[in-house]
N, C-alpha and C positions, 0 to 999 in steps of 0.2 A: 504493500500500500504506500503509495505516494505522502510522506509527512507533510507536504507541503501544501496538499487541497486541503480544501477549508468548506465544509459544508453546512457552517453553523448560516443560519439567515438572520439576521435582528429583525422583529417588527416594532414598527412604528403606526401606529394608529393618530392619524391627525387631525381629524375631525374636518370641521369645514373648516376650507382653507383656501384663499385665493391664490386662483391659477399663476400668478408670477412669482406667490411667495414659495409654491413647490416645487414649482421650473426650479426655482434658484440653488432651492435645499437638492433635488435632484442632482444639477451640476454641481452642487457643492461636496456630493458622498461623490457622485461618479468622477470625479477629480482625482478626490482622495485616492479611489480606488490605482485609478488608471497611473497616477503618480507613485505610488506602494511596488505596483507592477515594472515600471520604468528601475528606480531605483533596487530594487531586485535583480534585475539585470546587470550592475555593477558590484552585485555583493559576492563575497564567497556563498555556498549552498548554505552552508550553515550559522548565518548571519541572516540570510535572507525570510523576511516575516510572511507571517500569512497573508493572505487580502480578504478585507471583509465582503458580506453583503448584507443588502437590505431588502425590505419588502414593505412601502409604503403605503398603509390605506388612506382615502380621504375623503370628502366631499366638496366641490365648487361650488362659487355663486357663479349663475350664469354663464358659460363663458362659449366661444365659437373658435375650434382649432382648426389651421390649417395645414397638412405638412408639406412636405419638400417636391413630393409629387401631384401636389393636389392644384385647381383650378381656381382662382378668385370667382368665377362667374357661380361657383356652384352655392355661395351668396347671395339668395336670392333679397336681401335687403341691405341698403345700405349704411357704413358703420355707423352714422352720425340717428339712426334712426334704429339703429343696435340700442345704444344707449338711452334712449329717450323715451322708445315705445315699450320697449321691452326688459329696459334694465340689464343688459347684457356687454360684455367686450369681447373683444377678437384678436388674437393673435397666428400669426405666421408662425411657425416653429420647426425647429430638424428632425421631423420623425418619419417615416413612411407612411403611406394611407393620403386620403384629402381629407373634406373637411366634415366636422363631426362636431356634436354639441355636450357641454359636459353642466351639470346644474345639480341644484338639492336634489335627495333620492337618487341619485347615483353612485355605484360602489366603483371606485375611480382605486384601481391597481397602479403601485409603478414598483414593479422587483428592478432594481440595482444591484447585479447579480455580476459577478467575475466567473465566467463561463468555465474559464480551465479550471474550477471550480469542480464542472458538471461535465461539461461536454461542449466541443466548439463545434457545432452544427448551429445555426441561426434557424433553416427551416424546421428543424426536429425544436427546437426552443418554440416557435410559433406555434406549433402543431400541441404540442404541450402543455403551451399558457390556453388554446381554446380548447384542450380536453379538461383541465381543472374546471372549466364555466361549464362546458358541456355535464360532466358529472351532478357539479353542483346543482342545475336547472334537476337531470334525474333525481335526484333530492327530495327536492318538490314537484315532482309528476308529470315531468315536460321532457318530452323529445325532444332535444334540440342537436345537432350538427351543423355542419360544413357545407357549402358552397364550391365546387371544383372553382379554383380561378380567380375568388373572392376571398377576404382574410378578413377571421370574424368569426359568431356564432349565430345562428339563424333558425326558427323555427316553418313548419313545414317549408323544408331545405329539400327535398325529394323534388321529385319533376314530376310525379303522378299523384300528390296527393291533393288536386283540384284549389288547391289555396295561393294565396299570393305570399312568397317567403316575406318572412318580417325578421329582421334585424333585431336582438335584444343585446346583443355586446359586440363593442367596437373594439378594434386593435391596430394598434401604432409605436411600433420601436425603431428605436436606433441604436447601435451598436458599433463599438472603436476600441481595438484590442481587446475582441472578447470581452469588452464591458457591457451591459445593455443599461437601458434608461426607456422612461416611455414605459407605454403597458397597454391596460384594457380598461373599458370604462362598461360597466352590466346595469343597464337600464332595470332598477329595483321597483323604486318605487317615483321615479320620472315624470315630471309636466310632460308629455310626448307633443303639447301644444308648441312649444318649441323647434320642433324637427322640421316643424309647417314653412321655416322661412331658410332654408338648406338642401343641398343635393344631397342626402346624407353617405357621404363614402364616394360622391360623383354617381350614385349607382340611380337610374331613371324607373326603374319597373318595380321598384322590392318596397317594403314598407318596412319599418321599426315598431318595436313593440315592448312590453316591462314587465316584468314580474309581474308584478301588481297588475296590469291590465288580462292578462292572461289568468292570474288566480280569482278576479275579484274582488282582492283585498291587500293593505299595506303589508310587508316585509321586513322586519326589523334587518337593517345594514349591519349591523354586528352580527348577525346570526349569520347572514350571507355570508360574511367576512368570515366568520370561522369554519364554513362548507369549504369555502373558495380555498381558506389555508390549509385544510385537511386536506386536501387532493392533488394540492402541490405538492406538503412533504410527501405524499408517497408516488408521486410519479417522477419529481427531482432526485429524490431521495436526499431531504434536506431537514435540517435540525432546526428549527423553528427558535429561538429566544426573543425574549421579551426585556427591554429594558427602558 
């Protein structure tokens, strides 16, 4: 066994929190990381420290992300009318995916993970962080899966079950030296009134949907949260601490 993986995760539970002050804390751990890794590279073996990770939960007020691939058009309202109608911001950001809406009732993932940790495959990581939501949803009594082609989790996702797929968790990473940042945002207990002024994902035919709209009734976000972490440690196979 390698002494040098580190498969312990911190979480952090951050409540609501606006979207610039988690950007920041996000690049601030993924630094750390990425810096730990660098400096490593100059140490003897036995000098050289572990690298942590993390696993942030939270919630937004309002906010409209864009990433690095995505379209400004799929904006169907403009910023100054973000703010004023809606109470909402917008930001461009470096993650993959377009654009996507994050708000209360949203369980908003960001693992800040040192891969060589785990495994440097980024698809096999993607495929991973939408089997932990995928379980989670069979949880509470929802079929949910995959989209060939599309990144994400989606109910009636099949091509023959006569419905229109809806969208209940979105996904967006970035990744640099095997570090990730970025994550999934699972529509719990979501305004979906929101998603009314957005291409959501650029995608034109699909619709999004929430726990909550699907069950009937609210969701407690901690409970989510603790489904969602149970399904990581055992498909990362990762030690979870709390501090």
């Amino acid at each position: 066994m390698n002494s040098h993986i580190n498969k312990q995760v911190e979480v952090r539970t951050l409540g609501l929190m606006d979207y610039q002050a988690a950007w920041d804390e996000q690049e601030r751990l993924f630094s750390t990381i990425v810096d730990q890794k660098l400096l490593n590279r100059t140490c003897p073996v036995d000098e050289q420290q572990l690298t942590p990770n993390y696993l942030l939960f939270c919630e937004h007020p309002p906010v409209y992300t864009l990433g690095t691939s995505g379209h400004a058009e799929n904006l169907l309202i403009d910023e100054a009318r973000l703010a004023t109608e809606l109470g909402a911001t917008f930001f461009k950001i470096r993650r993959g995916g377009d654009i996507t809406f994050h708000g209360p009732g949203q369980l908003v993932g960001y693992p800040i993970l040192d891969l060589d940790n785990f495994f440097t495959d980024i698809h096999r990581y993607m495929r991973l962080l939408e089997e932990s939501i995928i379980l989670t949803l069979a949880d509470y009594g929802l079929n949910a899966g995959r989209i060939d082609g599309l990144t994400g989790v989606w109910l009636d996702y099949g091509t023959d079950t006569g419905q229109r797929p809806r969208k209940i968790c979105a996904m967006g990473v970035k990744a640099s030296r095997w570090v990730t940042m970025h994550g999934f945002a699972l529509n719990v207990n979501t305004d979906l009134r929101y998603f009314n002024h957005i291409v959501p994902c650029g995608i034109t035919d699909k619709a999004v949907t929430s726990l909550a709209a699907e069950l009937g009734h609210d969701v407690p976000l901690d409970e989510v949260a603790d489904h969602v972490q149970r399904h990581l440690v055992a498909l990362f196979d990762m030690e979870l601490v709390t501090r």
